[in-house]
C-alpha positions as CSV (number, residue, x, y, z in Angstrom):
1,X,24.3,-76.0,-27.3
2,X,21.8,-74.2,-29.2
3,X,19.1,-74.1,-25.7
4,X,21.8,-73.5,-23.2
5,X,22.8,-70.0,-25.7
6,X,18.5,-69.2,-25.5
7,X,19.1,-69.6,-21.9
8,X,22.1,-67.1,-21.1
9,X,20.3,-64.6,-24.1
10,X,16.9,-65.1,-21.4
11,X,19.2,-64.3,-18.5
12,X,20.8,-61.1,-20.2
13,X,17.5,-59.2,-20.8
14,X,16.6,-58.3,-17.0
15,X,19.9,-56.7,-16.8
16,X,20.2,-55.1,-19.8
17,X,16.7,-53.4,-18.8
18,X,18.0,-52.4,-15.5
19,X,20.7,-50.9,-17.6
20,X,18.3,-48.7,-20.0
21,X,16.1,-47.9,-16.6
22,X,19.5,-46.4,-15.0
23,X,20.8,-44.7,-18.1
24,X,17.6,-43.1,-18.4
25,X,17.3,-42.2,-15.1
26,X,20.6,-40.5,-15.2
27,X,19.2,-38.7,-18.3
28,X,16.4,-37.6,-16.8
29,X,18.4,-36.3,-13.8
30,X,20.5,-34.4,-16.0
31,X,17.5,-32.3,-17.8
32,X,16.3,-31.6,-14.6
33,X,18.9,-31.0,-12.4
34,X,20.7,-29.2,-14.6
35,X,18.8,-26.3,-14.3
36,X,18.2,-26.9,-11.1
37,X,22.0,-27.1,-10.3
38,X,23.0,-23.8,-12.8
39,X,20.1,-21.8,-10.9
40,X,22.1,-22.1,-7.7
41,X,25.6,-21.6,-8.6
42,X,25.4,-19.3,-11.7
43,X,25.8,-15.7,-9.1
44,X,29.2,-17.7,-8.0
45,X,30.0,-18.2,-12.3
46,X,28.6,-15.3,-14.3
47,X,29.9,-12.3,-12.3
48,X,33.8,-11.3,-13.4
49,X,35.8,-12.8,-10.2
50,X,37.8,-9.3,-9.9
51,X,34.8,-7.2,-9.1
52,X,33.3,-6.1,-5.5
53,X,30.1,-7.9,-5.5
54,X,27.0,-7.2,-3.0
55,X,26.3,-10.3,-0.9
56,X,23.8,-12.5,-1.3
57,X,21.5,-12.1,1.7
58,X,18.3,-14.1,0.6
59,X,18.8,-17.3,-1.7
60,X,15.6,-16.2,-3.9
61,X,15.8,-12.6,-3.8
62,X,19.4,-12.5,-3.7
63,X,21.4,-9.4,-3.0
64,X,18.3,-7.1,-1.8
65,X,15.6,-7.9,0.3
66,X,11.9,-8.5,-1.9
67,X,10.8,-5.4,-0.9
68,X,13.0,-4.1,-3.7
69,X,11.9,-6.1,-6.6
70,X,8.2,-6.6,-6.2
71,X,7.8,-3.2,-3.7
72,X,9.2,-1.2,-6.6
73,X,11.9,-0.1,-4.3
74,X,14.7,-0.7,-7.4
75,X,16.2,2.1,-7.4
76,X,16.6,2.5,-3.6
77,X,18.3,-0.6,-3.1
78,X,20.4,0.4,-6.4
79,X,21.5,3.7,-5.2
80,X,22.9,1.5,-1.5
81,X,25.0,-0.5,-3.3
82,X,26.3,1.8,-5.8
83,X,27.3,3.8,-2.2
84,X,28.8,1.3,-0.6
85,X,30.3,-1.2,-3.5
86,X,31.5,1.9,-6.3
87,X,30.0,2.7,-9.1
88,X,31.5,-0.2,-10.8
89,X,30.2,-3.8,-8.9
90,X,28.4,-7.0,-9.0
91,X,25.0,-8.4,-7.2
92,X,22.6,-10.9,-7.3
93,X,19.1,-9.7,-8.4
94,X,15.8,-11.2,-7.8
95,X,16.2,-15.1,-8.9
96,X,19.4,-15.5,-8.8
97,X,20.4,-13.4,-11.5
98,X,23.5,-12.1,-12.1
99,X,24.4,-8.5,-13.0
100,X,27.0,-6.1,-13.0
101,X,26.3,-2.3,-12.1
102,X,28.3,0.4,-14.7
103,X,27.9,3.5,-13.3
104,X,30.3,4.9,-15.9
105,X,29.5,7.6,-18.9
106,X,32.8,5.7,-21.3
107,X,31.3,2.5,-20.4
108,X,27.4,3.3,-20.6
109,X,28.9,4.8,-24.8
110,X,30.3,1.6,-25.7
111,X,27.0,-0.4,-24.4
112,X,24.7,2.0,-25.9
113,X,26.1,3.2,-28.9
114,X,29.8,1.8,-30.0
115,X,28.4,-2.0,-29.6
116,X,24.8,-1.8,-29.1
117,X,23.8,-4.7,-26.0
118,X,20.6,-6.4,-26.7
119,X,18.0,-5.3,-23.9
120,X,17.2,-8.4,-21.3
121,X,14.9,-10.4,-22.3
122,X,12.7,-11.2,-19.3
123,X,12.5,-7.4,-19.0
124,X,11.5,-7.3,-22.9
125,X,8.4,-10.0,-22.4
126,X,7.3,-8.2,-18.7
127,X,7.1,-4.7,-21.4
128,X,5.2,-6.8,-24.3
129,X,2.7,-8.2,-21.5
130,X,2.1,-5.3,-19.8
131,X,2.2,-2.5,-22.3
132,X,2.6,-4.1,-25.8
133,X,5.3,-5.5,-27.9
134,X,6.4,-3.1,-30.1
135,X,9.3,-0.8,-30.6
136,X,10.2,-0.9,-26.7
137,X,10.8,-4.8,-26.9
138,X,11.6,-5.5,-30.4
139,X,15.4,-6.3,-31.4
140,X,17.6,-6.8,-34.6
141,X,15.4,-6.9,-38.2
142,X,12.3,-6.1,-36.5
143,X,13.3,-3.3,-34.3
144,X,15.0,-1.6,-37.5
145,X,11.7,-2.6,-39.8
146,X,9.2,-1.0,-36.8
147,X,11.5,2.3,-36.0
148,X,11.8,2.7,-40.3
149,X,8.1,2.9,-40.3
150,X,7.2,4.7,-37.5
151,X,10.0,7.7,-37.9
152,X,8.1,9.9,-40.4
153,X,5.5,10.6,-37.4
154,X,8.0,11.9,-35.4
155,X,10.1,14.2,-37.6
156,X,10.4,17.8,-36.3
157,X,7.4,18.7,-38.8
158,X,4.9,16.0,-37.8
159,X,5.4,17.4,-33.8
160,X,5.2,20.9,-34.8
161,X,1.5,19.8,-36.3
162,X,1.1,18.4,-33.2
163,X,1.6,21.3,-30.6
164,X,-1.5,23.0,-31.2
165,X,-3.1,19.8,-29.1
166,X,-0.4,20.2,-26.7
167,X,-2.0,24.1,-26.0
168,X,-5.0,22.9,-26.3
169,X,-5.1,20.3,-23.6
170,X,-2.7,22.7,-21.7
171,X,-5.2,25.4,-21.3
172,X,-8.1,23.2,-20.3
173,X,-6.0,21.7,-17.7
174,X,-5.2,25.2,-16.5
175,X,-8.9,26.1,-16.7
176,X,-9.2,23.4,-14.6
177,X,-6.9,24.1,-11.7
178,X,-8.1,27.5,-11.7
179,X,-12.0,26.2,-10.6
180,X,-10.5,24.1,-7.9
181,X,-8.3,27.3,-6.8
182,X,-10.8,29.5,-6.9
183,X,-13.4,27.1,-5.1
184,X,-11.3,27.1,-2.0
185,X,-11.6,30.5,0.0
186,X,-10.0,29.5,2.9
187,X,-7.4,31.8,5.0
188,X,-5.1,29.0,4.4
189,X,-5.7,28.6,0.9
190,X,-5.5,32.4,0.1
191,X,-2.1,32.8,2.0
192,X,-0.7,29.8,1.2
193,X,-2.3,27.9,-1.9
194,X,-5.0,25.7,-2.7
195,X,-3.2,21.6,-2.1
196,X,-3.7,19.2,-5.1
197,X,-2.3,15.8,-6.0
198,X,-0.6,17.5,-9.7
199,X,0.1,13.9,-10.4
200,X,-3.4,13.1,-10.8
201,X,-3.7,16.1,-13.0
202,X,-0.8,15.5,-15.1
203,X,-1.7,12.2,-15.7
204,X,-5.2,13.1,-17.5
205,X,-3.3,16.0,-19.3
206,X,-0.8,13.3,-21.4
207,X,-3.8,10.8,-21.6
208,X,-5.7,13.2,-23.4
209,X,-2.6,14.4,-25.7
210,X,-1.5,11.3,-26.3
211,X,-5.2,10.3,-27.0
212,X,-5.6,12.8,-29.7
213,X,-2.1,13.3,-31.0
214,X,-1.5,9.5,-30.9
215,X,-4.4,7.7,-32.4
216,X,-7.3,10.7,-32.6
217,X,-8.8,9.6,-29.7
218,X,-10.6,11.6,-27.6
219,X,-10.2,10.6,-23.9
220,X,-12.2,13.7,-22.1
221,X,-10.0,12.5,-19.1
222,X,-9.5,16.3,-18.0
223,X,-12.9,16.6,-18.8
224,X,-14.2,14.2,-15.9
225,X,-16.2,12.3,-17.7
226,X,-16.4,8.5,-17.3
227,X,-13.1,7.0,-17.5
228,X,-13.3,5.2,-21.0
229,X,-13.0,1.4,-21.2
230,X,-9.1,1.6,-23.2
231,X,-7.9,3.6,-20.3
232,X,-9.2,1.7,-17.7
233,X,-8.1,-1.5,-19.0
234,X,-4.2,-0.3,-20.2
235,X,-4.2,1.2,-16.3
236,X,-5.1,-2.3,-15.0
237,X,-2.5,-4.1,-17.3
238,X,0.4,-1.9,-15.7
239,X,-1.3,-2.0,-11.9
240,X,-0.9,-6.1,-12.2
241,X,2.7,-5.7,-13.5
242,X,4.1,-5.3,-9.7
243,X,1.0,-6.5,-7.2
244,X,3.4,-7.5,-4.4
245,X,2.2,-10.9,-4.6
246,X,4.3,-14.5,-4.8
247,X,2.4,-15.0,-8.1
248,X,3.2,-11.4,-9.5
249,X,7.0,-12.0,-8.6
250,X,7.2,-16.1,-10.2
251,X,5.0,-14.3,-13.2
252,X,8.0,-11.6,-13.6
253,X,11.1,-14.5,-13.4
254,X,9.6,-17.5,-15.0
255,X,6.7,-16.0,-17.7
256,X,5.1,-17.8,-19.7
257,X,4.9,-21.4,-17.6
258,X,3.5,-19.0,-14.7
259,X,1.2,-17.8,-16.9
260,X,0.1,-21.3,-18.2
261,X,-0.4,-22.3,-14.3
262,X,-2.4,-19.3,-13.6
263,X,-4.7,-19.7,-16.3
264,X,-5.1,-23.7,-15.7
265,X,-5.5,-23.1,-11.9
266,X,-8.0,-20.3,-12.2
267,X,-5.3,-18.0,-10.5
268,X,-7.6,-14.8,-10.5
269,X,-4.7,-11.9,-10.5
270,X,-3.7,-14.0,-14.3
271,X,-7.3,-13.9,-15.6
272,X,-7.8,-10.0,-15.0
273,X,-4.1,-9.1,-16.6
274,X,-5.6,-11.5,-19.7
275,X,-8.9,-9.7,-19.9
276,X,-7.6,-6.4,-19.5
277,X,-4.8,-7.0,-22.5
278,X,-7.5,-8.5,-24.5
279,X,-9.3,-5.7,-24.6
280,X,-6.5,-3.1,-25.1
281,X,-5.5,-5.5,-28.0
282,X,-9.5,-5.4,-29.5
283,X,-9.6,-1.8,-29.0
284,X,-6.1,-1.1,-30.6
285,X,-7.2,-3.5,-33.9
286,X,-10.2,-1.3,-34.4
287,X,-8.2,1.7,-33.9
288,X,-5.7,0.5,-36.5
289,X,-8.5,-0.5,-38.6
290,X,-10.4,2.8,-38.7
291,X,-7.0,4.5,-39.6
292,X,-6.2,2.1,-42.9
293,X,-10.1,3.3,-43.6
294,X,-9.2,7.0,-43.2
295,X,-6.0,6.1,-45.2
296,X,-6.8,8.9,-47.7
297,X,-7.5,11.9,-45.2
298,X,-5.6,14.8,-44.2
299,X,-5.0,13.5,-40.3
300,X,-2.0,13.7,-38.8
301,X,-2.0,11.6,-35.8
302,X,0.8,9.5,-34.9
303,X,-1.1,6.1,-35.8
304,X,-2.1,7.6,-39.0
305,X,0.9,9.1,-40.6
306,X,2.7,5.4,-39.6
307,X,-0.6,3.6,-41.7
308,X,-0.1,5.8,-44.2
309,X,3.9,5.1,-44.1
310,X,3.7,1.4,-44.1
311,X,1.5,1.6,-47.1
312,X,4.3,3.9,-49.3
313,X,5.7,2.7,-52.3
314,X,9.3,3.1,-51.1
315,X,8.8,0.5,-48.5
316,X,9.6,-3.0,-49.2
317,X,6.9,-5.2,-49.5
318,X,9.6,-7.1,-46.7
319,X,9.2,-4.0,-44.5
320,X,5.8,-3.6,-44.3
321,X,4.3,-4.4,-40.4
322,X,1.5,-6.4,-40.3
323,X,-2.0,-5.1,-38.5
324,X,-1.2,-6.9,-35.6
325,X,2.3,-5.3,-34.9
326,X,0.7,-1.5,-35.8
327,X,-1.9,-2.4,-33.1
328,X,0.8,-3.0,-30.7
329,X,2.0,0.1,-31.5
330,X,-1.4,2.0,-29.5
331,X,-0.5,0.6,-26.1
332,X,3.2,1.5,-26.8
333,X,2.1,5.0,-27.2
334,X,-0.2,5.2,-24.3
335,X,2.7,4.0,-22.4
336,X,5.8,5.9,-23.7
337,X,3.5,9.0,-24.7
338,X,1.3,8.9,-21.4
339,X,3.2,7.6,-18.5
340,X,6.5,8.8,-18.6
341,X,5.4,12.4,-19.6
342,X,3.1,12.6,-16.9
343,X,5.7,11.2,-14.1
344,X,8.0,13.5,-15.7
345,X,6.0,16.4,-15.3
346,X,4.6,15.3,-11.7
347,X,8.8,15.1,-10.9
348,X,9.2,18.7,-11.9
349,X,6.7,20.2,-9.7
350,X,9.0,18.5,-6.7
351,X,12.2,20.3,-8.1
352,X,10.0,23.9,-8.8
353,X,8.3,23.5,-6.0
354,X,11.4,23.6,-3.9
355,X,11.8,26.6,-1.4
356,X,15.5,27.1,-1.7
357,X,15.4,26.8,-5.4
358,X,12.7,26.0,-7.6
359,X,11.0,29.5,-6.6
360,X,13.5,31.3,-8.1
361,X,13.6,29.6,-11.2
362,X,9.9,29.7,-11.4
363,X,10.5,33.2,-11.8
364,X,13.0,33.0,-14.3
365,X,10.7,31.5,-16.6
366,X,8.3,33.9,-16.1
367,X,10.3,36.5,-17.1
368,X,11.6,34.8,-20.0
369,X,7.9,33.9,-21.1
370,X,6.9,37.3,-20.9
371,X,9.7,38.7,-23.3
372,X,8.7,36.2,-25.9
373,X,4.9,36.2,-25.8
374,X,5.4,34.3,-29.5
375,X,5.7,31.0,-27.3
376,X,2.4,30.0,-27.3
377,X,1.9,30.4,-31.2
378,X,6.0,29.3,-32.2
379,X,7.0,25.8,-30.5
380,X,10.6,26.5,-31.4
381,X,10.3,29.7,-29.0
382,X,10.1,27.0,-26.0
383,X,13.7,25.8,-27.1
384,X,15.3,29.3,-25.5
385,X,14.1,27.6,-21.9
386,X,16.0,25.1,-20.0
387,X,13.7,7.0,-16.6
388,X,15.1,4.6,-13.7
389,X,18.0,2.1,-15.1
390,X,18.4,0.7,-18.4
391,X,18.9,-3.1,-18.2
392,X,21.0,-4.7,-21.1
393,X,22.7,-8.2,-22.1
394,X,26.3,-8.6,-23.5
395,X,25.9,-10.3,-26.4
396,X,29.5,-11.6,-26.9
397,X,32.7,-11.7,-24.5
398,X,34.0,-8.7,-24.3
399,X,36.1,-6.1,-22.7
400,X,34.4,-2.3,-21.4
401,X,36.5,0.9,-21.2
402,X,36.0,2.6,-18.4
403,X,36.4,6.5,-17.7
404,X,37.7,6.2,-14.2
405,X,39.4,3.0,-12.6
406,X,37.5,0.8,-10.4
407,X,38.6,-1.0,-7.6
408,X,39.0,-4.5,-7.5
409,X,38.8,-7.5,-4.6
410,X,42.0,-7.7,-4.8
411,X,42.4,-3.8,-3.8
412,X,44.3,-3.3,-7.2
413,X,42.8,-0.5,-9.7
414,X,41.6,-1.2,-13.2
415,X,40.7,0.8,-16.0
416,X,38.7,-1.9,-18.4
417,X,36.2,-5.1,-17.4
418,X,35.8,-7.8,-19.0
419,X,32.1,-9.3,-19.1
420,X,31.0,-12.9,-20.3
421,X,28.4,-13.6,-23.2
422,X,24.8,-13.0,-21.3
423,X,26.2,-10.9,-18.2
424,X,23.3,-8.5,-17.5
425,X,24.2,-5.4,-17.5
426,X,22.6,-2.6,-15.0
427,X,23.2,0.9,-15.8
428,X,22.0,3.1,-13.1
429,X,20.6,6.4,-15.4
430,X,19.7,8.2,-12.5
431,X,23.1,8.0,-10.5
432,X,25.0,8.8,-14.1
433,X,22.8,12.2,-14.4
434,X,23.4,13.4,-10.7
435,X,26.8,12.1,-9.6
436,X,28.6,15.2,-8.3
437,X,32.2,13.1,-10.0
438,X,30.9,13.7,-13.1
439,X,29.0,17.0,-12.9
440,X,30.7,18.6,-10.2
441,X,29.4,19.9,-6.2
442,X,26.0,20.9,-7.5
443,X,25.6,17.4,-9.4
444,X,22.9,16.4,-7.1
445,X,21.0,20.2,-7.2
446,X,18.3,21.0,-9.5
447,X,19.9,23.3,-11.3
448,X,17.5,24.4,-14.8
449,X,20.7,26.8,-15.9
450,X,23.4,23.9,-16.8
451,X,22.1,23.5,-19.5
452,X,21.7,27.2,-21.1
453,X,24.1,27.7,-23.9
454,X,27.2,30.4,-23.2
455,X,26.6,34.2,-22.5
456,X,22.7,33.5,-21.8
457,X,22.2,36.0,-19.0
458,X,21.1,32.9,-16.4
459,X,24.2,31.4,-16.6
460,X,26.8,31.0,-13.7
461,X,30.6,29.9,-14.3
462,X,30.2,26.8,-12.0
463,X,27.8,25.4,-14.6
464,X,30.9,24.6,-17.2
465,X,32.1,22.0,-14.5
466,X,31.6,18.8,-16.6
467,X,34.3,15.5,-16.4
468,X,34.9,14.9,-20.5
469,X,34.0,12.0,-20.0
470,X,30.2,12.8,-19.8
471,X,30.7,14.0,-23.4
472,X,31.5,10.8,-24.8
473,X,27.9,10.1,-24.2
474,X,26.4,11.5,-27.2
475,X,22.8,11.4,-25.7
476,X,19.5,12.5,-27.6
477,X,19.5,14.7,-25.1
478,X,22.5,16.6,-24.4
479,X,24.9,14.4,-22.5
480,X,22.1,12.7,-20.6
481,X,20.6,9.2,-20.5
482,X,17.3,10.0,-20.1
483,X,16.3,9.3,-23.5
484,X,18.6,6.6,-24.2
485,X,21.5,6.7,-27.3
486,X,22.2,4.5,-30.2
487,X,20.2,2.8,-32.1
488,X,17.4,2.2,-29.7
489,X,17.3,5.7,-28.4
490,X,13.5,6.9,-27.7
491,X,12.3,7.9,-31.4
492,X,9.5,10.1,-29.6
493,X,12.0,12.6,-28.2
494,X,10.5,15.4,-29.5
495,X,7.0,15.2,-28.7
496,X,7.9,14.2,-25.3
497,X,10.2,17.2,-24.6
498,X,7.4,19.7,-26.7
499,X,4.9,18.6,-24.3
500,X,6.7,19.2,-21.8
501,X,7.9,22.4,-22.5
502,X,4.1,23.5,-23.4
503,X,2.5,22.3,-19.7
504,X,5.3,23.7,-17.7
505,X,5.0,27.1,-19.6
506,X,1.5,27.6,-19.5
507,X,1.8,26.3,-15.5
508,X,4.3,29.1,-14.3
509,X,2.7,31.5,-16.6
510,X,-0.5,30.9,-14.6
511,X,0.6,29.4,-11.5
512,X,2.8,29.8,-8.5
513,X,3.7,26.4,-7.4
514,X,4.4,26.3,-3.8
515,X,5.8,23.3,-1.5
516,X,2.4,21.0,-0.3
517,X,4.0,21.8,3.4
518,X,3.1,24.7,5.2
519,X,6.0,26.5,6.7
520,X,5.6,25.4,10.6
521,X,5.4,21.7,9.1
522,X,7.4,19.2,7.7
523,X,8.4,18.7,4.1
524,X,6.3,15.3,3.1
525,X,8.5,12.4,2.3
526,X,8.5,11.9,-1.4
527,X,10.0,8.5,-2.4
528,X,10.2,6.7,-5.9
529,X,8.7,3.5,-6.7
530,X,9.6,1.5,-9.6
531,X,6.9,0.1,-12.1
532,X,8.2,0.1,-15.2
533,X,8.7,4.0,-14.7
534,X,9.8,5.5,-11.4
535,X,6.5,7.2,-9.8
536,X,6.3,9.4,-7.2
537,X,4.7,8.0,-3.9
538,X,4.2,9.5,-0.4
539,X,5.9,7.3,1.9
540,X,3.7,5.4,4.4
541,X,0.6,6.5,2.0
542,X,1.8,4.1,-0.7
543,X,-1.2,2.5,-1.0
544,X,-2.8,5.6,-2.3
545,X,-1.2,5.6,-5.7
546,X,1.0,7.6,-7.4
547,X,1.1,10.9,-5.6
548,X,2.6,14.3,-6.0
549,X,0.6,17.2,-3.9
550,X,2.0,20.6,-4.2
551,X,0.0,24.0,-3.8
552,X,-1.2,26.2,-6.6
553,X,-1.5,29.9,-5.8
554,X,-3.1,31.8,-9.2
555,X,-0.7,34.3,-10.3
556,X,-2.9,38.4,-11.2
């Protein structure tokens, strides 16, 4: 009895093996198919069922063609469906993701201020790669810890000890527009304007503010000099953020295992991005470390006041950011301080530039620069004189107010959407600051005057048209989303708008600035490319960078 039991135990074992070899195969084909299988139907589960949602014409790209992901053409493709789904919809973005569009000022409050949505995490760790982890990609404890330290270098005092660098740079940018104006003497330059790309110039202008006012820095880019090795390398950083290429887009959706292939395959578009941000992260520690040595001094750049800050008694020993995250904080800068000033600036010279419009307003400020001749002394004087979609994550189920009803598959009308945990959220900034629903018939009109308060002798009656609902928007800056609201509004506000204000003063107080387009010729296309921040591009000259040419005619 006992050898014929051995014998049946002997003749069990190969099928219980088979039995472990299928129950981990079917274990195995869960972790992998899983994903796999939740890749392809999550656009079919995420989306609310009741919403008009783009198709999906491409099974990788999704909704858009890749042109709009990887070309920069975001906001294009953005603005298309807004026009032809509402304001309020569903797509499919690039890897099968998910999102809802809310084009909507009651909705874009709740997300941004009431219940504050966590920002989208791939977007978060494409920022931290290509221009530093810091307060732009930093959430919860560490977001509040970062902001607490670096607010005392942007109270109103700190910028007003700033604006004498704004001037500064200012006038040896305009020094230098005047030697390329005045080294043209052509017929056509004298009657119509010496032609320059004002991007380019723009662009060294905020590098060298931001330089010295950021981190005392000096980075002689209006100068001409050699362009110095922390500039070169941040600009190479945010050139390989978009590259157009199958690697750049896998890099964007997957992170970090991209990344790990790259480097283990030699991929060379990976090694550059990791030499470059090696060396802004070297230079940025010895920046950092030079300001803890000057600790003691009377400086009051941005880096140094927030040194000087994290070392204050009335911080928490829990509060305190190590050298590493203040050293994140210099590419941070050079991005929120350089880059979006200078494409800011080099979008104003489209709107004053404009024949039917920005001419007369051109001479508006003239007139109201020459009654206050204090302006280049008293920042405050400037204050008399009138960024491409925010991506977030609903971090709970929950249900968004609207201000005006949508309409839903079903043709039914609804004033409230309901939204799953994770549903990315688009809100399109540039459609909610233009939309003629919300600002009335001129909505889509540069129009400086809007925004001058009541009785100023500027402004017309048709500039009170205004839905309330754009008021529920308590922006940083008026009832706009430029700057963002809530808690993660942009803490640099005020040096961004004082620079501003500072280079288009001293610009139409020396300046004309005339269309690039001669009168018998057509306008040049202008189009918008996304990298991070929306810059101006000539279309079918893309490959020539960002680009805005006007014409500059001195003013006697």
């Amino acid at each position: 009895m006992e050898r014929t039991q051995w014998s049946n135990t002997t003749l069990e074992m190969p099928e219980m093996i088979t039995a472990f070899k299928v129950l981990a195969l079917v274990a195995v084909a869960f972790v992998v198919l899983r994903p796999i299988l939740r890749f392809v139907t999550r656009p079919y589960t995420a989306v609310s069922k009741t919403l008009k949602v783009a198709p999906i014409r491409n099974f990788f790209w999704g909704s858009w063609p890749r042109r709009a992901e990887v070309g920069g053409e975001f906001i294009v493709y953005l603005h298309k469906t807004i026009e032809e789904y509402g304001p309020v919809c569903g797509l499919t973005l690039f890897g099968r993701r998910p999102a809802i569009v809310l084009g909507d000022h009651r909705a874009m409050s709740k997300i941004l201020l009431q219940t504050p949505y966590d920002r989208v995490p791939m977007i978060n760790k494409i920022i931290a790669r290509h221009a530093g982890a810091g307060l732009l990609t930093m959430e919860g404890q560490d977001h509040r810890r970062q902001r607490k330290v670096a607010f005392p270098s942007f109270t109103a005092p700190a910028i007003q000890n700033m604006t004498p660098i704004f001037h500064e740079k200012a006038e040896i940018l305009m020094a230098r527009l005047r030697q390329q104006v005045a080294s043209d003497t052509s017929a056509e330059t004298q009657a119509h304007g010496f032609k320059l790309n004002m991007a380019k110039e723009f662009f060294s202008f905020a590098l060298d503010v931001i330089g010295l006012a950021g981190f005392d820095y000096e980075f002689n880019s209006l100068a001409g000099l050699e362009t110095s090795a922390l500039e070169r390398a941040f600009s190479e950083c945010l050139h390989l953020l978009a590259t157009g290429t199958i690697y750049s887009a896998l890099r964007v959706l997957l992170n970090e295992p991209i990344e790990w292939i790259g480097r283990t395959l030699g991929v060379k578009e990976q090694l550059e991005l990791d030499s470059h941000k090696k060396l802004v992260d070297d230079i940025s520690a010895q920046l950092v470390k030079r300001a803890k040595s000057e600790d003691g001094s009377e400086k009051k750049d941005l880096l140094t006041l927030m040194v000087r800050a994290n070392t204050s008694e009335d911080l928490k020993e829990s509060q305190r950011l190590s050298d590493e995250e203040l050293a994140q904080m210099v590419p941070v800068f050079l991005f929120a301080g350089h880059e979006t000033t200078a494409t800011a600036l080099s979008w104003a010279m489209l709107a004053l530039s404009d024949r039917a419009k920005g001419l007369a307003v051109q001479q508006k400020l003239r007139k109201e620069l020459a009654a206050n001749p204090s302006w280049r002394d008293n920042p405050v004087d400037l204050d008399a004189f009138p960024v491409r979609a925010l991506p977030r994550r609903a971090p709970y189920d929950d249900v968004i107010p609207l201000s005006k009803p949508y309409q839903r598959r079903d043709g039914s009308w609804s004033t409230e959407l309901h939204v799953k945990k994770g549903t990315q959220i688009v809100i399109p900034i540039m459609y909610l600051n233009r939309d003629e629903s919300f600002w009335g018939p001129d909505g889509n009109v540069f129009k400086a005057e809007r925004w001058l308060p009541d009785g100023h002798e500027f402004k017309e009656p048709s500039d009170d048209f205004m839905d309330p609902s754009v008021k529920e928007l308590r922006g940083v800056w008026s009832n706009l989303a430029s700057f963002g609201a809530g808690p993660q509004q942009c803490i640099g506000v005020r040096m961004a708008v004082g620079e501003f204000k500072v280079a288009i003063a001293h610009l139409v107080n020396n300046f004309e600035v005339l269309p690039p387009n001669l009168p018998n010729e057509p306008p040049v296309d202008i189009i918008g490319i996304a990298e991070l921040v929306v810059h101006p591009k000539i279309e079918g000259r893309r490959h020539e960078g960002t680009a805005m040419p006007i014409r500059l005619k001195a003013l006697s």
